[in-house]
py3Dmol code that shows the C-alpha trace and the ligand (Angstrom):
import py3Dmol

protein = """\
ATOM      1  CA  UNK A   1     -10.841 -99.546 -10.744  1.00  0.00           C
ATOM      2  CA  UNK A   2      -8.075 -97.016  -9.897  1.00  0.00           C
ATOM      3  CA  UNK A   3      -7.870 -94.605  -7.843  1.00  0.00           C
ATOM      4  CA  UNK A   4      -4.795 -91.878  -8.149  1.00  0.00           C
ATOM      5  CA  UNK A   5      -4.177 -89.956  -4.964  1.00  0.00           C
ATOM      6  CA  UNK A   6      -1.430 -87.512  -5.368  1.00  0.00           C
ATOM      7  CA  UNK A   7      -0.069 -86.353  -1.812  1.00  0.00           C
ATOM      8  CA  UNK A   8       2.052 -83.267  -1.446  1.00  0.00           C
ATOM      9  CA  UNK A   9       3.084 -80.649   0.399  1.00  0.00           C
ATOM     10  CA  UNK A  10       2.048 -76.644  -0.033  1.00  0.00           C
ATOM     11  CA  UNK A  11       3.478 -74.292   2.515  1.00  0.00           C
ATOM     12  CA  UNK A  12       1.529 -70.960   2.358  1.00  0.00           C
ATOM     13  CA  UNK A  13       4.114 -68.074   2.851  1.00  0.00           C
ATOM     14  CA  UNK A  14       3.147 -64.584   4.065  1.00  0.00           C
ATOM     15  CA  UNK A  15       4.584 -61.638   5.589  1.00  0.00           C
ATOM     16  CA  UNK A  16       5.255 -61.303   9.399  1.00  0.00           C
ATOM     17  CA  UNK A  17       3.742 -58.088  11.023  1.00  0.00           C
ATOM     18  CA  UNK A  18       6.480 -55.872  12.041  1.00  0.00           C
ATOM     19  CA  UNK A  19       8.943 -57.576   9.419  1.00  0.00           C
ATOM     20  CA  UNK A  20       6.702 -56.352   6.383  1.00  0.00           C
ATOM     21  CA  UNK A  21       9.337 -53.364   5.361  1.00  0.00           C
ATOM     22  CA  UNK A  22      12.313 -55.218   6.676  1.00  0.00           C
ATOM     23  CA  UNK A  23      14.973 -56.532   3.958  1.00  0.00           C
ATOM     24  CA  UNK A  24      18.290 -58.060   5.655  1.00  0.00           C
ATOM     25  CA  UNK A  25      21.383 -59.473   4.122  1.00  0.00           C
ATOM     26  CA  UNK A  26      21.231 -62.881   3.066  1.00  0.00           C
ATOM     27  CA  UNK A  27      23.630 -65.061   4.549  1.00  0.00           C
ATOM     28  CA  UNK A  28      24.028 -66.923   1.224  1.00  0.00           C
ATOM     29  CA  UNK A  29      24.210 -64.627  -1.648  1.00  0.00           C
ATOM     30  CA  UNK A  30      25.118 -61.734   0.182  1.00  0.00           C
ATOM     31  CA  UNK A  31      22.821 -59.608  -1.151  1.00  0.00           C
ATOM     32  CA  UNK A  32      20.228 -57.202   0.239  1.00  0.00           C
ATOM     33  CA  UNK A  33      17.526 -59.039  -0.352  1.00  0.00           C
ATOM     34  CA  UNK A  34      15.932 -61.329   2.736  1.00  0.00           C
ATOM     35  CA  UNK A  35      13.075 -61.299   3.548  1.00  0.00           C
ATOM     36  CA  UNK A  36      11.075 -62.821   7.076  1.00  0.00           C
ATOM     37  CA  UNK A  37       8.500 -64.872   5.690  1.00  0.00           C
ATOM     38  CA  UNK A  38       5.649 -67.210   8.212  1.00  0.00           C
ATOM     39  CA  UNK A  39       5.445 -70.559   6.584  1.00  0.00           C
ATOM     40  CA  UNK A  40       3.051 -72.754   7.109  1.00  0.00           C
ATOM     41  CA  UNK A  41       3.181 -76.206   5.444  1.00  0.00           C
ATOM     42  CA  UNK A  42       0.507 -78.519   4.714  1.00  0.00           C
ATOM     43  CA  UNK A  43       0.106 -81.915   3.742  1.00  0.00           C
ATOM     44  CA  UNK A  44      -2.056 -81.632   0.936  1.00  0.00           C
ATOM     45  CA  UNK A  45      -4.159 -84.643  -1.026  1.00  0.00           C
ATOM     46  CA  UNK A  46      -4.874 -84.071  -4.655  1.00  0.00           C
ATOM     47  CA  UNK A  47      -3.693 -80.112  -4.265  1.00  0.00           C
ATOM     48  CA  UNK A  48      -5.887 -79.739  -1.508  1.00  0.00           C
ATOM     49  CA  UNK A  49      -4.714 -78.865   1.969  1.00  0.00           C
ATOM     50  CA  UNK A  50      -6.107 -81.473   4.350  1.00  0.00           C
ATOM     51  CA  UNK A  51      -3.642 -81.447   7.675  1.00  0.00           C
ATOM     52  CA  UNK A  52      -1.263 -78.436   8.934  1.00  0.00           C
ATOM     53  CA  UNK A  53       1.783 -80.282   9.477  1.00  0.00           C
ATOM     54  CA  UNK A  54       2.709 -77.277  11.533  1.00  0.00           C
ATOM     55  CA  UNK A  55       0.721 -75.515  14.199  1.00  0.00           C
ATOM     56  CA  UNK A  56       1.866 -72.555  14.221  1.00  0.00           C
ATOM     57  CA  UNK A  57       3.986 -72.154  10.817  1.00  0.00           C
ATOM     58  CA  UNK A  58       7.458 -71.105  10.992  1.00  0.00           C
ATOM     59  CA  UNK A  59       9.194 -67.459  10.505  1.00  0.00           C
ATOM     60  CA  UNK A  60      12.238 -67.773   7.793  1.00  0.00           C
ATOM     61  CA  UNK A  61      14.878 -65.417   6.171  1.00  0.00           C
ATOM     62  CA  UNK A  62      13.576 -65.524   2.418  1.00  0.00           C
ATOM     63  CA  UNK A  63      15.970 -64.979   0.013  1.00  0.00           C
ATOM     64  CA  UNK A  64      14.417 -63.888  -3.439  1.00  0.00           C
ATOM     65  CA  UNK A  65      17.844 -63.916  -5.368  1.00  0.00           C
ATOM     66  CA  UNK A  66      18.882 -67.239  -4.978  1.00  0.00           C
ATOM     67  CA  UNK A  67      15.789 -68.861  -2.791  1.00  0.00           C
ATOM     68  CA  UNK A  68      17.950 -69.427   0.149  1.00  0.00           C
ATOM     69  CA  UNK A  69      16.010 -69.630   3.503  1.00  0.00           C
ATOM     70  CA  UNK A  70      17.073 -69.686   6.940  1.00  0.00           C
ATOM     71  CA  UNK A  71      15.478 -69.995  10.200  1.00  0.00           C
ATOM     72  CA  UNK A  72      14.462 -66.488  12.239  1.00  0.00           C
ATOM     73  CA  UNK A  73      15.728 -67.653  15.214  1.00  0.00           C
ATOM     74  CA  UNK A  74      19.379 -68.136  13.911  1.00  0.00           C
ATOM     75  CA  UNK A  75      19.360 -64.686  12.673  1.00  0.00           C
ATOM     76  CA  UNK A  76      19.325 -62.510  15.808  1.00  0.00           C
ATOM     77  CA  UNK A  77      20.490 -59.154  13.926  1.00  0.00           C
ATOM     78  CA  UNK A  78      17.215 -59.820  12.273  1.00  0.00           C
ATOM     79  CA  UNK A  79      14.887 -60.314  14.963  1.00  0.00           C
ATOM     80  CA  UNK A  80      17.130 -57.104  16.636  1.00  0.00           C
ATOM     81  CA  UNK A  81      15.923 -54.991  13.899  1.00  0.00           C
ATOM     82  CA  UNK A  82      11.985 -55.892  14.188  1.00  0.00           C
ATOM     83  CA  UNK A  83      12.073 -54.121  18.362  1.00  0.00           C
ATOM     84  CA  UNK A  84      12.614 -50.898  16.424  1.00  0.00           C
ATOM     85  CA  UNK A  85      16.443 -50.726  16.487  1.00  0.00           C
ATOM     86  CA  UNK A  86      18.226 -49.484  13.509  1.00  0.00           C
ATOM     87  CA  UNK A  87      19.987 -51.285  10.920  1.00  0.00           C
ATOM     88  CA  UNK A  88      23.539 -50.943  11.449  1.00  0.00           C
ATOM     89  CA  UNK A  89      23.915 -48.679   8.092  1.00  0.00           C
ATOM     90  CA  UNK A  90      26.057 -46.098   7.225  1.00  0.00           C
ATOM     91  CA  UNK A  91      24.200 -42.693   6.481  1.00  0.00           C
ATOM     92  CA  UNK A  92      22.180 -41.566   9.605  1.00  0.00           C
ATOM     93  CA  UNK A  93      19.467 -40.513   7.051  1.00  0.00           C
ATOM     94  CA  UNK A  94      18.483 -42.494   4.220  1.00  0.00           C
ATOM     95  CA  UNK A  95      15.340 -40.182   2.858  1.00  0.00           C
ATOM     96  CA  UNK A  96      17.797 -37.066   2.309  1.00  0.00           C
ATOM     97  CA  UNK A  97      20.081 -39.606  -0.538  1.00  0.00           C
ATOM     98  CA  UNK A  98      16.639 -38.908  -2.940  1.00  0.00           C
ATOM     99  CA  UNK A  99      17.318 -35.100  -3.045  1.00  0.00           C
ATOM    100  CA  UNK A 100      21.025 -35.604  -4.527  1.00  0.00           C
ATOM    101  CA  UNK A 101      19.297 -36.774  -7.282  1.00  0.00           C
ATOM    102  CA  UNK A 102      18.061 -33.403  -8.784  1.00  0.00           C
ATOM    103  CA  UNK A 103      21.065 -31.765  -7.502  1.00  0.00           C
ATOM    104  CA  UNK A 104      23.828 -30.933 -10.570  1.00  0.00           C
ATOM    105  CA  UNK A 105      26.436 -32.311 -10.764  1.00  0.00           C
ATOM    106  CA  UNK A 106      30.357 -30.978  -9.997  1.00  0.00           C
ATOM    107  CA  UNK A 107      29.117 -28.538  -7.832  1.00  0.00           C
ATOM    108  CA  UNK A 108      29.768 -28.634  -4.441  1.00  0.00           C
ATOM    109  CA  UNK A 109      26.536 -28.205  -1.913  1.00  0.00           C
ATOM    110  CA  UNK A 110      26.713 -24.787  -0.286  1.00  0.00           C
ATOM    111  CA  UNK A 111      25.616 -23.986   3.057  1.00  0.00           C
ATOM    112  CA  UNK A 112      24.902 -20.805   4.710  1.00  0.00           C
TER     113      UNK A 112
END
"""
ligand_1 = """\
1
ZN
Zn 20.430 -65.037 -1.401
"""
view = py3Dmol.view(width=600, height=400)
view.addModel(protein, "pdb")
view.setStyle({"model": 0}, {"cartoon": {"style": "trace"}})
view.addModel(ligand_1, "xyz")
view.setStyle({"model": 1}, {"stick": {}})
view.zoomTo()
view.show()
């Protein structure tokens, strides 16, 4: 008589309020494309979550590109951007880029 139990480990991943719209450089890659992500790990027993193995999950710097994470709390230009600051981009208004799109080209925008 045998008995096969497989233990793991599944970490649920979701978006942190305030950091749902937020995309950051990633420290790796160097791409645009982190994202703050709550894990929560679990041991799990035949693919089923028995025991948290953390209380209250941790908050990472996701990296989609090349799955490089990073603690939130060692990324305080992150955590600065979440109180409502700015990014520290050039352009002081990023909705107005979508006009140039319809705009044609070699002329010279006239104002006035
Ligand atoms: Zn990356």
């Amino acid at each position: 008589m045998f008995f096969f139990f497989i233990f793991g480990e599944h970490t649920f991943r979701k978006p942190v309020p305030g950091y749902e719209n937020l995309v950051c450089q990633c420290f790796n890659c160097g791409n645009m494309s982190g994202r703050v992500l709550k894990s929560h790990p679990w041991f799990t027993l035949c693919w089923i979550p028995i025991i948290p193995l953390s209380i209250k999950g941790y908050k990472d710097v996701a990296c989609h590109i090349c799955n490089f994470r990073q603690p939130l709390e060692n990324r305080p230009d992150v955590t600065a951007m979440q109180g409502g600051a700015r990014p520290p981009q050039p352009g002081p208004n990023g909705a107005m880029n979508q006009g140039w799109q319809g705009a044609p080209s070699g002329q010279p925008a006239r104002y006035g």
